[in-house]
N, C-alpha and C positions, 0 to 999 in steps of 0.2 A: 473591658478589663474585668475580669475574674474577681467574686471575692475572698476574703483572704480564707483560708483553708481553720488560722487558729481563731477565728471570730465565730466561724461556725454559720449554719444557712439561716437568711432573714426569718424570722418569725414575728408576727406579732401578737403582742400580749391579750388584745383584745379577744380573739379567738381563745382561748382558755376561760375565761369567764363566759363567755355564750357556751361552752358544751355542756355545761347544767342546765340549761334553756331547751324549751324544744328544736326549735326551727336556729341554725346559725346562718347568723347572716354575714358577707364578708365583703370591707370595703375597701381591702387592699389588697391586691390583685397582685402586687409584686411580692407576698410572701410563700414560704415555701408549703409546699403541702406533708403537714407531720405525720408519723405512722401513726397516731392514735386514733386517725380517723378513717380508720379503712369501715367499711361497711355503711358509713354515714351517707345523709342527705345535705349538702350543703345550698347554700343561696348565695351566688357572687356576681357584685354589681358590675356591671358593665359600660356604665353612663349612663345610662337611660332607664332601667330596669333588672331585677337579677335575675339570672337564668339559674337552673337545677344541674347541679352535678353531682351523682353519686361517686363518692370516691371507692375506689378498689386499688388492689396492690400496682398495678401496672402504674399509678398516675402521683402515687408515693416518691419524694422527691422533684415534681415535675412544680412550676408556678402555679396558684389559680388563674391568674390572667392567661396563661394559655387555652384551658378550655371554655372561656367564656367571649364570645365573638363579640367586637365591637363593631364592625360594618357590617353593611346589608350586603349581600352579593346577590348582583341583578344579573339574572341571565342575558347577554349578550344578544342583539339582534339581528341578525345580517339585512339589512335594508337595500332592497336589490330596486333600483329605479328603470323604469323602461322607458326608453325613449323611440318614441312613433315617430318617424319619418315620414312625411306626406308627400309623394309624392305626384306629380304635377304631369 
C-alpha cells in the first residue's frame, strides 16, 4: 500500500543536519531521495558497510535503499560431472 499523497514522501530529519558536515552518512534507507541533493556524495548503509552514491537528477524521488545492494551476487556455476563408464 501506497502512502498517503497528503502526508507527503518519507524524509528523515537526520539528514538535514549532516548536510553541513562533510561526508552524509545515511542510515535509513527507506527515505526519500530530496532535490537538494543533486550533485552530492552520499554514504548509505547497507548492513554491513556504506556504499558511495552520487546523486544526480534521475535518482531524485527514487529510495536510498534502492541503490545501495544488500546481497552478494555470486556468479552461478554450471557443475557439469562426467561419468566414466568402464567397461569390461
Amino acid at each position: 500500500m501506497n502512502r498517503s499523497i497528503w502526508k507527503g514522501p518519507f524524509f528523515n530529519s537526520s539528514i538535514l543536519k549532516q548536510k553541513k558536515s562533510k561526508t552524509i552518512k545515511i542510515w535509513c534507507r527507506s527515505s526519500v531521495i530530496p532535490s537538494f541533493l543533486i550533485g552530492e556524495t552520499v554514504f548509505v548503509h547497507n548492513g554491513r558497510e556504506f556504499k558511495r552514491i552520487f546523486i544526480n537528477r534521475e535518482k531524485i524521488g527514487f529510495k536510498f535503499g534502492e541503490f545501495s545492494m544488500t546481497r552478494k551476487y555470486q556468479k552461478k556455476i554450471k557443475v557439469v560431472k562426467k561419468i566414466s563408464k568402464i567397461k569390461k
